[in-house]
Structures are given as C-alpha cells and as structure tokens.
C-alpha positions as a Markdown table, in Angstrom:
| # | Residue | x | y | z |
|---|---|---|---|---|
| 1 | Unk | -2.4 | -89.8 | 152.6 |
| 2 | Unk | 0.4 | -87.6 | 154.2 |
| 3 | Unk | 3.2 | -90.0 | 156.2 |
| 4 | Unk | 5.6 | -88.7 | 158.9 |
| 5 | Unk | 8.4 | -90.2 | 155.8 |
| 6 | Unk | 6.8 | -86.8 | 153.7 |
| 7 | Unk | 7.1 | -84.1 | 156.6 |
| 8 | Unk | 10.3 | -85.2 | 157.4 |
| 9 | Unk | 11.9 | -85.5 | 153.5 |
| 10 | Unk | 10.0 | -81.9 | 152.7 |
| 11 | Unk | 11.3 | -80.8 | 155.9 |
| 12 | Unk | 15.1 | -81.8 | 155.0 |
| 13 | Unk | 14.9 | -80.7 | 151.4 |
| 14 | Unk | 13.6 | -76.8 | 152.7 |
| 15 | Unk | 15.6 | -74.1 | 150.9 |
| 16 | Unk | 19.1 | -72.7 | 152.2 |
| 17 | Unk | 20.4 | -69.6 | 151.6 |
| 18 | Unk | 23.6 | -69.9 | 149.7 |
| 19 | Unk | 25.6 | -69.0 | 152.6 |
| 20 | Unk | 24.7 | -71.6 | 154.6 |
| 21 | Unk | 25.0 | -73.9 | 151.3 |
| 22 | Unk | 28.6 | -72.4 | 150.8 |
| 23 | Unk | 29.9 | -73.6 | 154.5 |
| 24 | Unk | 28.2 | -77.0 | 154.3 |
| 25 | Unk | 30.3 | -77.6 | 150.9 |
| 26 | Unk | 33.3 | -76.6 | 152.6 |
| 27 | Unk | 32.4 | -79.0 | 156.0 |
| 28 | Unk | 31.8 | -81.8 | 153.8 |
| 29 | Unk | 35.8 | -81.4 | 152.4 |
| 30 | Unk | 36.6 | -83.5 | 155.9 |
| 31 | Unk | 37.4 | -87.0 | 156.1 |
| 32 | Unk | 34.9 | -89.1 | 156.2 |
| 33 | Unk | 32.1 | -87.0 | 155.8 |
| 34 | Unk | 28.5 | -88.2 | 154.5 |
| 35 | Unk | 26.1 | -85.8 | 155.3 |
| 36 | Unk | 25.4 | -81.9 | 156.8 |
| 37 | Unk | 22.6 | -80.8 | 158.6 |
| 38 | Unk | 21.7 | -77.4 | 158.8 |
| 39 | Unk | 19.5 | -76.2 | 162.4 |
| 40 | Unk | 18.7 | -74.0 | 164.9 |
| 41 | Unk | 17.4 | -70.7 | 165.1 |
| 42 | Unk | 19.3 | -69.0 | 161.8 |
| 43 | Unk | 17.6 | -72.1 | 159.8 |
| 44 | Unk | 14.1 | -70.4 | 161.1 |
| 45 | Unk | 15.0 | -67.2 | 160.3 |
| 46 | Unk | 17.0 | -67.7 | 157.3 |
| 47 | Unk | 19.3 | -65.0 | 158.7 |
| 48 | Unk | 23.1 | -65.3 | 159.4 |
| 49 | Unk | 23.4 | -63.3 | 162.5 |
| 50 | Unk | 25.0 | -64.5 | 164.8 |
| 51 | Unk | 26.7 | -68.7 | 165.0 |
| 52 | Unk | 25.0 | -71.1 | 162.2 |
| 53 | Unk | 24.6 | -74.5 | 163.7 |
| 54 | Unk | 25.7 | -77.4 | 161.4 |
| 55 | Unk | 25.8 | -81.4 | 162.6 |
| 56 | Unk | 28.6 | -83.1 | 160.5 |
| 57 | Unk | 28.0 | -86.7 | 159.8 |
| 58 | Unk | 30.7 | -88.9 | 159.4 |
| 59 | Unk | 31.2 | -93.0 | 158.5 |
| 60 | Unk | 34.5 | -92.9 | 160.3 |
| 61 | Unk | 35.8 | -95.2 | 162.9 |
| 62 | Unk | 33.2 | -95.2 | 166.7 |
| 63 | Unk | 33.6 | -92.9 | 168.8 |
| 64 | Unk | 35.7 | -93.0 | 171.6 |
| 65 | Unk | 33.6 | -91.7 | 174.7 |
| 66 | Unk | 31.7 | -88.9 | 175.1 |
| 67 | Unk | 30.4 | -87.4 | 171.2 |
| 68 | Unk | 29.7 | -85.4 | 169.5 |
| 69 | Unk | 32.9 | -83.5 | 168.7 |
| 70 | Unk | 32.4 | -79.7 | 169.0 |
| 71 | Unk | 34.7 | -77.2 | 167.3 |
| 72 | Unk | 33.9 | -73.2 | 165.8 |
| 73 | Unk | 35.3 | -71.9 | 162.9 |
| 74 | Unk | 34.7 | -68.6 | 161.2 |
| 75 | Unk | 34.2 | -68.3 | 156.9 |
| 76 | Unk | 35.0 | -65.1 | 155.1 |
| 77 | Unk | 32.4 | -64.7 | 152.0 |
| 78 | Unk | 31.9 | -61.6 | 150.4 |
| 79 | Unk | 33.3 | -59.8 | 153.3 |
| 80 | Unk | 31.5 | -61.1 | 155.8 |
| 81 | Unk | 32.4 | -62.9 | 158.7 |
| 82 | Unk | 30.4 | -66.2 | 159.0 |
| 83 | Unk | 30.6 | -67.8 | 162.4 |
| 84 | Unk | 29.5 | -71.8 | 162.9 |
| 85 | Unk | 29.3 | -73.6 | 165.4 |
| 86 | Unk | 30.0 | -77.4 | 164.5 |
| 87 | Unk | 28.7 | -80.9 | 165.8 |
| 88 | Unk | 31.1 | -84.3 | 164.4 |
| 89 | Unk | 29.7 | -87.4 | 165.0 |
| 90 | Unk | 29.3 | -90.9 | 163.6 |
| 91 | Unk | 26.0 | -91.3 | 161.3 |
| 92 | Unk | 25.5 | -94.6 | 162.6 |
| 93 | Unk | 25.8 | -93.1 | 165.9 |
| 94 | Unk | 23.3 | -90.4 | 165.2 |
| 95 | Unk | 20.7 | -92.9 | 163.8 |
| 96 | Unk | 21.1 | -95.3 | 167.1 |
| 97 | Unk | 20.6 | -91.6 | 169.3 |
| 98 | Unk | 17.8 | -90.5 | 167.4 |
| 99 | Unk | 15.5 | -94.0 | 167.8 |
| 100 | Unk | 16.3 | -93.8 | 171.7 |
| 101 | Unk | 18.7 | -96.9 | 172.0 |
| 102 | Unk | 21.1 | -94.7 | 174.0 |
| 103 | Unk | 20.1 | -92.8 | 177.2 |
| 104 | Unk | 20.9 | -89.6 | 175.5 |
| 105 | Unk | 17.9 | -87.2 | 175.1 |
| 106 | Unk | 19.8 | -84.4 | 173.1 |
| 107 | Unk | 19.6 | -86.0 | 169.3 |
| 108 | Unk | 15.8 | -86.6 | 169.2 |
| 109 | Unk | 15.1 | -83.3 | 171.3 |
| 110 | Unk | 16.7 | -81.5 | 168.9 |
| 111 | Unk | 16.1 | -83.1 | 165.3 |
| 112 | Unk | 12.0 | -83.8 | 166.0 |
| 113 | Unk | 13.0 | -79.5 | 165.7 |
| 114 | Unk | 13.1 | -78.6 | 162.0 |
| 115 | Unk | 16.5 | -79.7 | 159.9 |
| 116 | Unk | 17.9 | -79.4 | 156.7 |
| 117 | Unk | 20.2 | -81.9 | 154.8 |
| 118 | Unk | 22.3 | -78.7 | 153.0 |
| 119 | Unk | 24.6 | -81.2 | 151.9 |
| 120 | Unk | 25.2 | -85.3 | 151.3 |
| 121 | Unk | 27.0 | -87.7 | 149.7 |
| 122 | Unk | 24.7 | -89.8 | 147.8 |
| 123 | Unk | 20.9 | -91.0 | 147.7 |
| 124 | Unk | 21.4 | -93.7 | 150.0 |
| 125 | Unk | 23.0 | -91.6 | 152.5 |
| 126 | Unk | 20.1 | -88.9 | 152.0 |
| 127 | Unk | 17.6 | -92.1 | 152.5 |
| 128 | Unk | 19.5 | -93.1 | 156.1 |
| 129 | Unk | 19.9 | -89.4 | 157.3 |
| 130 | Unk | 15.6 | -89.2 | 157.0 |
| 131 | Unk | 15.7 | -92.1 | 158.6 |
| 132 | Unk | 17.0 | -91.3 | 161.4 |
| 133 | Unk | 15.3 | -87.8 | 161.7 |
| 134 | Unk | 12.0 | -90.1 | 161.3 |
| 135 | Unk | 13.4 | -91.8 | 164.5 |
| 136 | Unk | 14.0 | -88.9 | 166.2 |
| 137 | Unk | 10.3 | -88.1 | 166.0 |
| 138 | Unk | 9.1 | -90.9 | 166.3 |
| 139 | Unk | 11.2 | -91.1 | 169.9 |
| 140 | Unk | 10.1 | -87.5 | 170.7 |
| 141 | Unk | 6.5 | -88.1 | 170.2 |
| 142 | Unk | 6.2 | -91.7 | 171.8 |
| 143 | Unk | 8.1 | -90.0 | 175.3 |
| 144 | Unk | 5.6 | -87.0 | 174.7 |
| 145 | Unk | 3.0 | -89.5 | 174.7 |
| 146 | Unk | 3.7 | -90.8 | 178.5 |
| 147 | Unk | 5.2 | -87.6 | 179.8 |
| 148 | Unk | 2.0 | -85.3 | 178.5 |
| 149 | Unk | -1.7 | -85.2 | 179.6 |
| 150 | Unk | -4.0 | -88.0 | 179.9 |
| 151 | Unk | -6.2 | -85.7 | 176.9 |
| 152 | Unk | -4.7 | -82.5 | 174.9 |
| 153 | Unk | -3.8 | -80.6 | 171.9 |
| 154 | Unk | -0.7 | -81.4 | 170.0 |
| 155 | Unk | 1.0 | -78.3 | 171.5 |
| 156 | Unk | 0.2 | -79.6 | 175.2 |
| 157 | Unk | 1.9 | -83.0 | 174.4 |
| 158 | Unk | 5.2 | -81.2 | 172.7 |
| 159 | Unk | 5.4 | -78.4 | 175.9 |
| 160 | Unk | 5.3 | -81.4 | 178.7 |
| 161 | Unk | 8.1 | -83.0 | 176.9 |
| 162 | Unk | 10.4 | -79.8 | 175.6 |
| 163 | Unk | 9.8 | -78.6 | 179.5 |
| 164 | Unk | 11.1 | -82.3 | 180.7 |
| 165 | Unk | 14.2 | -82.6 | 178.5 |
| 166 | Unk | 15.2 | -79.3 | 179.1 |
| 167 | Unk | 15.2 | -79.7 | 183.0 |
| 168 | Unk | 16.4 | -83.1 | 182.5 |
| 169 | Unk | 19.4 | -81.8 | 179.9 |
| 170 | Unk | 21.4 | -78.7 | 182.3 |
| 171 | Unk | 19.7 | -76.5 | 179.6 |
| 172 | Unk | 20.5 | -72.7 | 180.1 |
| 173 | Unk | 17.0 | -71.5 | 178.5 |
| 174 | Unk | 14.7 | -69.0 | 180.3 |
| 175 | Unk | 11.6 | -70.7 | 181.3 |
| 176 | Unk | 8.8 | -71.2 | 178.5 |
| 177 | Unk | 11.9 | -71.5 | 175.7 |
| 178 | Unk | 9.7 | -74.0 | 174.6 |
| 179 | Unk | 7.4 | -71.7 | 173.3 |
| 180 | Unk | 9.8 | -70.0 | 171.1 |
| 181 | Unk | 10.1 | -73.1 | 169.5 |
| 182 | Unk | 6.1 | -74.3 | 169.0 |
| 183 | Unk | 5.3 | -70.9 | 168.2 |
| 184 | Unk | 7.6 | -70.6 | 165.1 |
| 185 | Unk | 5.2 | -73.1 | 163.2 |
| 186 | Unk | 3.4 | -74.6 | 165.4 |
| 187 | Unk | 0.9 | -76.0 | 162.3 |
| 188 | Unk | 4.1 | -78.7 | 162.0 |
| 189 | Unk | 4.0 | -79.6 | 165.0 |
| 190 | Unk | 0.5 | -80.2 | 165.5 |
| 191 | Unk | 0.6 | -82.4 | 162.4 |
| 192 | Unk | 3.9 | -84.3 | 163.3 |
| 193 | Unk | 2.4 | -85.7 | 166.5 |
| 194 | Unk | 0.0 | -87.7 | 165.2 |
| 195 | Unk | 1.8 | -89.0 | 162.3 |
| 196 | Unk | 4.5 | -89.6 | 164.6 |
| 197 | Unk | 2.2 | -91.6 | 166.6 |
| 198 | Unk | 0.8 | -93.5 | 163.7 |
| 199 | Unk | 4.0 | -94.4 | 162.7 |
| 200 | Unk | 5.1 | -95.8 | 166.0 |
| 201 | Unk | 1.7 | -97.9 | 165.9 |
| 202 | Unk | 0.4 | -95.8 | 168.9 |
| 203 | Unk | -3.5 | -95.7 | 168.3 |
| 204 | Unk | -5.4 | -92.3 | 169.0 |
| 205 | Unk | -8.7 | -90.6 | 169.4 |
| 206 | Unk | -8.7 | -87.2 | 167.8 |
| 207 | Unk | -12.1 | -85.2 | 168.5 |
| 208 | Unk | -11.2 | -81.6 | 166.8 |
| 209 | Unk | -7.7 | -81.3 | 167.4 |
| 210 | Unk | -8.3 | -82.9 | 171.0 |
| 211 | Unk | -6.2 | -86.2 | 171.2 |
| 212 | Unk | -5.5 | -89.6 | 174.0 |
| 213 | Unk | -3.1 | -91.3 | 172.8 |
| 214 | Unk | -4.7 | -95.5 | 174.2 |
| 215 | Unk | -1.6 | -96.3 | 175.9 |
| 216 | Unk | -2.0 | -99.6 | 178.5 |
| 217 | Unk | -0.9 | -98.7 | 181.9 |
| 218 | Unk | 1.7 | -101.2 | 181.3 |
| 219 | Unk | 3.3 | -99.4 | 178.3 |
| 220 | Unk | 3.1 | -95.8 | 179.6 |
| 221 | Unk | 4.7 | -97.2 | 183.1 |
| 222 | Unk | 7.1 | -98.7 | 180.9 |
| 223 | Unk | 7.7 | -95.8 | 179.6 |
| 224 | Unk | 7.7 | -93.8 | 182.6 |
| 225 | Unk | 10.6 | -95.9 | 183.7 |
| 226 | Unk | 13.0 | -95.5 | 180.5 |
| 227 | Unk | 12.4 | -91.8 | 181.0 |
| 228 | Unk | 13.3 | -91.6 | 184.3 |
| 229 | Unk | 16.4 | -93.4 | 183.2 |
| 230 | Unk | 17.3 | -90.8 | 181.1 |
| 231 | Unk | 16.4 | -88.0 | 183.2 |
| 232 | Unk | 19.1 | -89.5 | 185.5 |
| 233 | Unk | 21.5 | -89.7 | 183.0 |
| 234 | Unk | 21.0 | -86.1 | 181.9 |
| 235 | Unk | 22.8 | -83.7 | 183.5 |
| 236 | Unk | 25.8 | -86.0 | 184.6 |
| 237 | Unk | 26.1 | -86.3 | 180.4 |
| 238 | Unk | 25.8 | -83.0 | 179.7 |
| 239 | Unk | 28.6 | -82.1 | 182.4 |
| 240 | Unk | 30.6 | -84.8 | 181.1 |
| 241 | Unk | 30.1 | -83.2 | 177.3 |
| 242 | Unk | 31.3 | -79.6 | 179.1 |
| 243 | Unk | 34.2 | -81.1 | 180.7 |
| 244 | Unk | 35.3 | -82.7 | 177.4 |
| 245 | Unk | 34.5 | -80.0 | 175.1 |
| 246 | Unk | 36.7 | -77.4 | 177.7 |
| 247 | Unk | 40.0 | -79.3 | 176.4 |
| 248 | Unk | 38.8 | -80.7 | 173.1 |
| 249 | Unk | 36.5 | -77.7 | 171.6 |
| 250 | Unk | 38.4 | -76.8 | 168.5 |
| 251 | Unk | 38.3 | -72.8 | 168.1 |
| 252 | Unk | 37.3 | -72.4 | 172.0 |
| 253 | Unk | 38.9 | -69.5 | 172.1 |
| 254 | Unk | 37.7 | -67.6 | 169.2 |
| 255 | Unk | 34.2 | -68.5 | 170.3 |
| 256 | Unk | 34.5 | -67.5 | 173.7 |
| 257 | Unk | 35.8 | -63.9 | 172.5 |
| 258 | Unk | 33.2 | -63.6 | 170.4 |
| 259 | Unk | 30.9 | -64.4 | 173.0 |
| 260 | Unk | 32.3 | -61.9 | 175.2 |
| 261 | Unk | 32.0 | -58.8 | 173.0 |
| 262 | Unk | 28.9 | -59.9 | 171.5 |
| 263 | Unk | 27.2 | -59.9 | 175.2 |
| 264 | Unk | 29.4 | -56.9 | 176.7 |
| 265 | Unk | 30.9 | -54.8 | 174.3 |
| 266 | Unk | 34.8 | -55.5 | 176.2 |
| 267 | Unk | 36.3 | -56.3 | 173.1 |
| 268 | Unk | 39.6 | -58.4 | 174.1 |
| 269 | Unk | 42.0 | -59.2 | 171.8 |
| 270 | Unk | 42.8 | -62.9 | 170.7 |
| 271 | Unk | 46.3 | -63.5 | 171.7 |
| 272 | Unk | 48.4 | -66.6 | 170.4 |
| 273 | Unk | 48.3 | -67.6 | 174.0 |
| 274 | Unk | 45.0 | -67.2 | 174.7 |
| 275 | Unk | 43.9 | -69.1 | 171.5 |
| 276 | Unk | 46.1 | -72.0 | 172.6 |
| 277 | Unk | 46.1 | -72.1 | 176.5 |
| 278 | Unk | 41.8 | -71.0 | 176.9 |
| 279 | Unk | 41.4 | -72.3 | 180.1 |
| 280 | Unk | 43.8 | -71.2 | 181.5 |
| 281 | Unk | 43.2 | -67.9 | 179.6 |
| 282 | Unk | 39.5 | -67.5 | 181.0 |
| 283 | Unk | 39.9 | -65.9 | 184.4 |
| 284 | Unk | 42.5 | -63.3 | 182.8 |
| 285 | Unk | 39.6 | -62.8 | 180.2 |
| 286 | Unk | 36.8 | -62.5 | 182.7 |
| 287 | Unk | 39.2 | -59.9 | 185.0 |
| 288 | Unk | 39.5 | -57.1 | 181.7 |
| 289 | Unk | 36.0 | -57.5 | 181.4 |
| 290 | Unk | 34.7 | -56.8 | 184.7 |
| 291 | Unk | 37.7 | -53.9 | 185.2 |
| 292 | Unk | 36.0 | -52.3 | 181.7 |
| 293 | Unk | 32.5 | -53.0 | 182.9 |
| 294 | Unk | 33.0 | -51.1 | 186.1 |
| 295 | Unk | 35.5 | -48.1 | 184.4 |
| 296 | Unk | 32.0 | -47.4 | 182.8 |
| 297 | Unk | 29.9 | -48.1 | 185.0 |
C-alpha cells in the first residue's frame, strides 16, 4: 500500500539536471548548511530559463525576525549564465512552518508543490527534510479539507485552497494560476489528497474519484478559525518580508536589472552605485526606462 511517506521521498529523490546539481553543490559550501531544495517552475520543466529557485536549509543559530533570507546570485558554467534566486532559513524553522505551528501559509503552500532534495548532508538530515515536506501536505490538505466543498474531486479541494492562500498571501499571480499548477500533473495531486488525509487520520468516502472528507462541525469550525487567523496575518507578513528583503536582499540589484531587460528590452547598466545604493537607485532606473520606452514608442 502506497503512503504519503512514498510520494513525498520519490518526489524528493526526482532527477536534476546537472546544472541545477552543480549550483546546489556550490550553495551547500555555506556555513551551516544541511540541505537544498530544488522548486518551482524550471524543476517542472527541467529547463534553466530564466531564475532557478533553491531553499537553503541551515542548522545555524534562530532567526532573528522576519525569514527566510533572500539573496540572487548568478553561476557561470559552460558559458552560460545561471541565475538563482535563493531562500536561507533554519531547518528546524522550516519543519515547525511546514506542520502549521506558525501563522505563515507560504512553506506548506509551496512545498505540498513538487520539490527536490538536490543536495544534503547526511541520511538523517534527508529523513527530517521528508518530514517536514510530509507536514507541509499534510497542513495543505487538512486546510483544503475545511476551506473546499462539502463533496468534490481532488482537484476541487486543491483549487479552493491555492485560490485562498494566494488572496490571503499579496500573491501577484493572474487569476486561475492555480491551474498552471494542478494542470502540470494533476494525477499527483489527486493521489496526494487522500493520502494526505489518511495520514492526518481524516476519514473519507471516495465513490469514483468523488470524495467528503467526515469532518465534525466542531473540527472544520475549528478549522475555519485557525484559517482565518492566517488569512489575517497574510498580507501584513508578506509586506513585512518586502520591506525587509528591500534592504537585506543580497544581489537586489543584479536581479532587478535583470528583471528590467528581461520584461522591457531597456537594458541598463549595473553601476557600482546602483549595485550598492538599489533603492535609492530604483526611481533613476525606472526614469531610463520609461524615457527609452517612449523614444520608441
């Protein structure tokens, strides 16, 4: 009998390209660092266009405030540029995110999404990083559960909840992002849920691929309530995250130039100045642009 322990140690063991296996080696050279996952879109894909997310988990000291740390670097190999964008935070941190125990939504909403452990120090390590993506699940699938239809598919339950946590996160995604995410694989998804709800001892009918989770009216308003918690807490986190990451995002600069000509063609040049003052950089950034845009125009 499959477990939702199987899905999510086949999930993390899915093959890398060597380029993404060649920056994870070089993350994992900073202090501290236990494990490296690998997600997002390029993962899907198995393409490097474009910025590679990684999530760097340390066993260094907790966090002070606001986390994760956010920083972009670029990798030469081969001649190509390699852009990633890169998520520090505690491992215990990320474990205590991804079972719920925080009001944070972002951890579980995005690892219940496919991830791979590219790199990691040891066994036991590997063993707490699946874990915690078992948690995140498990967390995604029990709010999916309350926040869904009183009947429906798997993909009805995921929708309701990807649609809550993105209006509940200051997400910038077009409406029905979430399904670009179900439709990817959405054979995963419709078997995580229920083993996701088997796991968390939430009992289910299942008449051909229609399920109810049997939740008592008590639980599911309990539920109700933590959710509304965190939707609360959402987007004053996330602004607090944007504030922090405009004077601690390492490489801000570089990033936000690359943005620029990726989206408008301006290319602007990458100063000293501007790499060390981007902030203040920003309106002086925005002002070429528009003056090219409308040369053209």
């Amino acid at each position: 009998m499959i477990t939702l322990g199987d899905v999510v140690c086949r999930q993390l063991h899915v093959p890398t390209i060597p380029a993404v296996r060649n920056v994870a080696a070089t993350l994992a050279e900073g202090p501290d660092v236990v494990a490296v996952l690998f997600y997002g879109s390029n993962l899907r894909t198995g393409e490097t266009e474009g910025v590679l997310d990684f999530y760097v988990l340390t066993a260094g000291p907790p966090e002070r405030g606001i986390w994760p740390t956010v920083s972009y670097r670029e990798f030469w190999l081969h001649g190509d540029t390699l852009r990633a964008k890169i998520a520090t935070m505690r491992l215990a941190t990320f474990a205590k995110a991804a079972a719920a125990q925080t009001l944070d939504t972002t951890i579980w909403t995005r690892f219940v999404q496919p991830a791979a452990l590219v790199w990691v120090r040891d066994p036991a390590t590997a063993n707490m990083v699946a874990a915690a993506i078992g948690d995140a699940a498990i967390s995604a699938a029990r709010f999916a559960a309350a926040l869904g239809p009183e009947t429906g598919t798997a993909d009805d339950y995921w929708r309701a909840l990807f649609r809550q946590t993105y209006a509940a996160e200051l997400r910038v995604e077009r409406k029905g992002r979430e399904g670009q995410i179900l439709g990817f694989d959405p054979a995963r998804y419709d078997a995580l849920l229920p083993l996701a709800w088997t796991a968390d001892g939430i009992a289910f009918r299942d008449e051909a691929g229609v399920l109810k989770p049997e939740i008592a009216p008590a639980a599911r308003r309990a539920l109700l309530t933590k959710w509304g918690r965190r939707r609360r807490a959402g987007k004053p986190l996330n602004i607090a995250r944007l504030v922090r990451a405009a004077f601690t995002f390492e490489g801000a600069a570089r990033y936000g130039i690359w943005k620029v000509e990726r989206h408008t063609g301006v290319v602007v040049p990458l100063t000293p100045w501007r790499e060390k003052h981007p902030i203040l950089a920003a309106p002086g950034v925005f002002w070429r642009v528009w003056r090219a845009r409308s040369q053209t125009a």
